[in-house]
C-alpha positions, 0 to 999 in steps of 0.5 A: 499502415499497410506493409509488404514483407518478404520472406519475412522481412519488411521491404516497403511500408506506406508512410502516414503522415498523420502517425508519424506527426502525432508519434513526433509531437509525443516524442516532443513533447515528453522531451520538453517535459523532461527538459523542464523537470530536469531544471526544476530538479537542478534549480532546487539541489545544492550540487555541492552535498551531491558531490560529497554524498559518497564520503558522507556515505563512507562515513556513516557507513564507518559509524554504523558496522558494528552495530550496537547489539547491546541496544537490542533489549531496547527494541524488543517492546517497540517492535511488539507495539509494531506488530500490534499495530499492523495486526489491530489496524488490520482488524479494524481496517476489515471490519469497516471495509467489509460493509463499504464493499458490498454498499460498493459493488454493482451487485449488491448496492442499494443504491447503484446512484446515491449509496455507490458513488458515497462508497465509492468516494469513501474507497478513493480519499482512504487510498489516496493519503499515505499512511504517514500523512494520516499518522501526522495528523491523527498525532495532532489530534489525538496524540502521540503513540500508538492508538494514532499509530492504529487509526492511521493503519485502518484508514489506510487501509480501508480502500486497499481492502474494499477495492479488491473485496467489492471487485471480487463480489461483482465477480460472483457467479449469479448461479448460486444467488438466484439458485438461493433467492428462488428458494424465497430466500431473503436479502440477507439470507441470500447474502450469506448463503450465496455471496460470502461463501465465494468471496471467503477466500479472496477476503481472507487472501486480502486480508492476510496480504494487507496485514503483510503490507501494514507490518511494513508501513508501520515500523515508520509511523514512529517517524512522526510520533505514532508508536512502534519501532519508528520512535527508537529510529527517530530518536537514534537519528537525533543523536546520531548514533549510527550504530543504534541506526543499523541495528534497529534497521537490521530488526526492521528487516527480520521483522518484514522478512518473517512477516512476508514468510507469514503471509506467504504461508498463510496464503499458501494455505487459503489458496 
């Protein structure tokens, strides 16, 4: 829309009336949306817990301080197994990835009609389940306990790390590629020589990133009985012991900050 302005100031604006309808119908629109949603919500909620929560709050909050800190020689073990959990889900999450990347990546596809769209598919369905849904169904089929606990992590994790790895391939610089295949190099040889070399370390800042997220998801697997500290939380809400509560989160807490100093030293390192 055309404006005048004057000393820096807008004075006169030609109106467009077709903006301004289109501007309106989406502000209406949002607001019948938010309309819409609001009742659902207020439908769906017993206003009565609501107006409680904050002496339900006080309450717990009463129970839970001090915490319980005899109970600390319980959690040493779970939350081991939850650092195992991250680190092997990880490994196993990198290991699969690395070849869905490359099959992936425009670059370096077989196949930019077939083979792509598989990888490309396998990249969107692992990113788009949560790790606890994963960790549910894998307790249903393979049990209880942490080997579920490591599957649902490298599911999981499978598309977060070859989204970013197969985005950084494409990146490559072609310069040292064709400088390598005009030696009469072959396809592999070229793989190694002139596109790992510059991928190194985006794969490994990703890797180190993906663990530091995976420490996080993990404490609550055990929410659905997929090992780590998760078990001790779940059981400690059973019983309502809120001062067993307060101490596993205090735990959960220093186990994430210790594990984002990790990462954030390791990246610092890589980078």
């Amino acid at each position: 829309m055309p404006v005048i302005e004057k000393n820096g100031r807008k004075i006169w604006q030609v109106r467009d009336r077709k903006g301004q309808f289109v501007t309106w119908a989406m502000w209406m629109t949002g607001a019948i949306a938010f309309v819409l949603a609001w009742q659902q919500i207020s439908g769906q909620t017993e206003w009565y817990y609501v107006s409680t929560a904050p002496d339900a709050t006080h309450d717990i909050l009463t129970r839970a301080w001090p915490p319980k800190w005899s109970y600390i020689n319980t959690l040493w073990r779970p939350i081991w197994d939850t650092v195992n959990i991250a680190t092997l889900g990880t490994v196993f999450a990198l290991m699969l990835a690395v070849p869905v990347a490359f099959l992936a990546a425009r670059n370096t596809s077989p196949s930019r009609m077939f083979i792509r769209p598989i990888a490309l598919l396998i990249i969107v369905s692992t990113r788009s389940v949560n790790s606890l849904i994963w960790a549910l169904l894998l307790v249903s089929i393979v049990g209880p306990g942490v080997f579920a606990g490591v599957i649902a992590i490298s599911i999981r994790s499978i598309g977060f790390c070859a989204k970013l790895l197969y985005e950084a391939i494409e990146e490559i610089s072609e310069v040292q590629v064709e400088a390598i295949a005009a030696t009469g190099a072959s396809r592999w040889q070229v793989m190694v020589y002139g596109i790992v070399p510059q991928i190194l370390p985006a794969f490994a800042g990703i890797a180190v990133f993906r663990w530091d997220i995976n420490i996080r998801e993990s404490t609550v697997l055990g929410l659905v009985g997929a090992g780590g500290i998760g078990l001790q939380l779940n059981a400690s809400l059973n019983i309502l012991s809120w001062s067993q509560v307060s101490l596993i989160l205090i735990v959960i807490l220093l186990a994430v900050v210790i594990g984002e100093w990790v990462s954030a030293k390791v990246r610092g390192a890589i980078i």
